[in-house]
Structure formats: C-alpha cells, structure tokens
C-alpha positions in Angstrom: -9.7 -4.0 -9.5 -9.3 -1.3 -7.3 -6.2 0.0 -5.5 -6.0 1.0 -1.8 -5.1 4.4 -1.0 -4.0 6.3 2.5 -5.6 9.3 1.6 -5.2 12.2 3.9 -2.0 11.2 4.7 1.1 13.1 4.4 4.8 11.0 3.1 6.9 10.5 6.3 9.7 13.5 6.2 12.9 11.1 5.7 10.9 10.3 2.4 10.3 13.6 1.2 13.9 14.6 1.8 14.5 11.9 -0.3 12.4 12.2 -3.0 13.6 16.0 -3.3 17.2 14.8 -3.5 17.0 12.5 -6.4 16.9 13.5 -10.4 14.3 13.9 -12.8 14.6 10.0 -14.0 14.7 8.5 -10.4 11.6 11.0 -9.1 10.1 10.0 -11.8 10.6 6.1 -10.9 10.3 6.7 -7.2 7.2 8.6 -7.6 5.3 5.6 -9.5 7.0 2.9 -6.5 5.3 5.6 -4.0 1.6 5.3 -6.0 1.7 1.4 -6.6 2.8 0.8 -2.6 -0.7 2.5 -2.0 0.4 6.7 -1.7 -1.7 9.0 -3.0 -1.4 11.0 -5.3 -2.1 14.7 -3.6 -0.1 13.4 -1.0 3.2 12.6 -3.7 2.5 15.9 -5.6 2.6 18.4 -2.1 5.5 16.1 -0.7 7.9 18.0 -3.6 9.3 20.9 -4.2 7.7 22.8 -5.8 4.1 21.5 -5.4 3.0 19.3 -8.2 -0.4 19.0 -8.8 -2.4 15.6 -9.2 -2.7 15.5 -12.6 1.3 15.6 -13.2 1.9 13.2 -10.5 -0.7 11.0 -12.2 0.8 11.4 -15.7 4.5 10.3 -14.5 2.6 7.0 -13.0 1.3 6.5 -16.6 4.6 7.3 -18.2 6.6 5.0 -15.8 4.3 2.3 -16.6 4.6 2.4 -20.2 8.5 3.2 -20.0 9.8 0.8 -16.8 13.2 1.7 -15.2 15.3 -0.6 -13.1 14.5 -0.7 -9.6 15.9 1.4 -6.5 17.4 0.1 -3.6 15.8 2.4 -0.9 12.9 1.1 1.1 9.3 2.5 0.2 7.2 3.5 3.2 3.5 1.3 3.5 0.8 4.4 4.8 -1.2 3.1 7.6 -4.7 2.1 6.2 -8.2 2.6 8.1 -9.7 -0.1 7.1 -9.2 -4.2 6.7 -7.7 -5.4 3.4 -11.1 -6.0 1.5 -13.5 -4.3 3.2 -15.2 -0.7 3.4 -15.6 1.4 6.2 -18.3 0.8 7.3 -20.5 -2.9 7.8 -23.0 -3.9 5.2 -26.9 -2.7 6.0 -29.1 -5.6 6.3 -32.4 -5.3 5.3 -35.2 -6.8 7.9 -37.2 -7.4 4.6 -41.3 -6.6 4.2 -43.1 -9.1 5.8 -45.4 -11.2 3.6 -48.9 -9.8 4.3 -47.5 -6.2 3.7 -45.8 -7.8 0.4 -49.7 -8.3 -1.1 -50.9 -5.2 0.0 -48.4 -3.0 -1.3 -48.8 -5.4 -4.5 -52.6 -4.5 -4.5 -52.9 -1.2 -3.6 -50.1 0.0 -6.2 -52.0 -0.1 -9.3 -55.2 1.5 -7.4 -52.8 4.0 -6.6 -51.6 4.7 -9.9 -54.6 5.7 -11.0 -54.8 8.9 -8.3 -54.7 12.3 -9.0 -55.1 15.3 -6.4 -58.1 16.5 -7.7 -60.2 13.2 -7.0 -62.5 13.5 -4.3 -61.1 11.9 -1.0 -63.1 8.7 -1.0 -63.0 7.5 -4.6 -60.7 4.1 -4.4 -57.9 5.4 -6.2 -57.1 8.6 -3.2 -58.1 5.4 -0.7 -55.5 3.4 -2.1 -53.1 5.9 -2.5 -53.4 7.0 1.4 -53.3 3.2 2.2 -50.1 2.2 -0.1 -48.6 5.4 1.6 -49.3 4.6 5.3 -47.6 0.9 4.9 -44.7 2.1 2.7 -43.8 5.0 5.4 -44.0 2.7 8.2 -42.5 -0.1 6.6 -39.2 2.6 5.8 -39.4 4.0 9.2 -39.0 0.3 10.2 -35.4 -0.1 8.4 -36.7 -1.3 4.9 -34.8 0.1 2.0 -36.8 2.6 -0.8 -35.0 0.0 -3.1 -37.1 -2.7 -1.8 -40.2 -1.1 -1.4 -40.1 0.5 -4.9 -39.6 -3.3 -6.3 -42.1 -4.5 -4.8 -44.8 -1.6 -6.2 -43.4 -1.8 -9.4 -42.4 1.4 -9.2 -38.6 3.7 -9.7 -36.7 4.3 -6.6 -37.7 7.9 -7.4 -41.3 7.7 -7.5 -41.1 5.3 -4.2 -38.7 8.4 -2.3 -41.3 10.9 -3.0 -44.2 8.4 -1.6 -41.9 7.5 2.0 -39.8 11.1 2.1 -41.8 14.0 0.7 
C-alpha cells in the first residue's frame, strides 16, 4: 500500500508556529499525525527549529508507531494534492498493438537475424534479414508500439530490441 504525499509543499505557518511551541513528547506525536495526514517528511523536518533532517523526522514516525500517545486536540492541516485519489499523473499509454502480418514477419525474420554478424557480406540471408527485421521494428516504434512489445514478439530482451529501434 502506498501513502500519498504533498511533496514540494511547505506546512502552513500557523502550523509551524505550533509545532515549534509544543514539547519534545507532543512534537514527537504531532510530527507522526502530520506524516500519516499525508505531509512529507522534508517538508516536517525544515518546518522546525532547528532543521531536522529526513531521516530524524522518519525515525520519530517509527518510534510513534511502535510507542502510541493519546491524541491532540488541534486540527491537522490536509496538503493540497495534484493528482485524483488513485491515480498517477499522468494517463496510461495505450499501445496501438503490431498488426498481424507484421506479427509473422518479425516472428520470421528474428531467427534469420540472429544469425548476422557485421562481417557477412551484404546479401547473405542472415544481413537481409537483419536489415528487414530492422526496417519493420523502427517503423513499427516510430508508429507508437512499445520496445516491450516488439522485443516479445522477436523473442528477444528489451535491451537487445532498444539497440535494434534506437541505436
């Protein structure tokens, strides 16, 4: 499960004024209420005085958890997310998919292709097939198709497949 965060945001000044006022014990507590409504962490830390780096803010969420302390009675500020409860910021891609015919050639021409090596003269089967399974991969990525679907459907590692479409 993940937690939402407002990163980049700063605590609103009547709470740092407040968070500065209280003791040890209650910062402590009030500091692990500001994380779980969705704070982060940087954002706690540079709120007090002194500075507190992440890691200590982080390590009195821990403690708080393990070592629960009654609640306070002072409201605890929501941050203002940029994005819809559930969601990323930006849409899912959606693939257009290769198209069936170029499905079997990239399927055919990928063991051929295998097999070349640069010092093969240009028109033995294996450099053909290799120029071939090139050409249709490159247009098929300059078309929208993933590298992840076209290095599936060669049998090949998203790796191999990048340097075939990119380099």
């Amino acid at each position: 499960m993940s937690r939402r965060t407002a990163r980049g945001q700063q605590l609103p000044p009547q709470e740092v004024e407040f968070l500065n006022s209280l003791g040890k014990i209650d910062q402590v507590k009030r500091v692990h209420d500001l994380y779980h409504a969705g704070w982060s962490l940087d954002s706690i830390g540079s709120a007090m005085l002194p500075k507190r780096p992440r890691t200590t803010v982080r390590s009195w969420v821990i403690r708080e958890e393990n070592n629960p302390q009654p609640e306070t009675d002072a409201p605890i500020p929501t941050p203002v997310y940029r994005t819809e409860e559930g969601s990323y910021g930006k849409p899912a891609f959606e693939s257009p998919g290769i198209p069936q015919e170029s499905f079997y050639a990239i399927q055919e021409l990928a063991p051929l292709a295998r097999g070349y090596r640069s010092r093969m003269a240009t028109t033995s089967a294996a450099a053909v097939a290799n120029d071939r399974l090139s050409g249709v991969c490159i247009t098929l990525y300059q078309k929208g198709v993933p590298i992840r679907e076209l290095a599936e459907a060669a049998g090949v590692t998203y790796r191999a497949m990048y340097k075939r479409v990119k380099l």
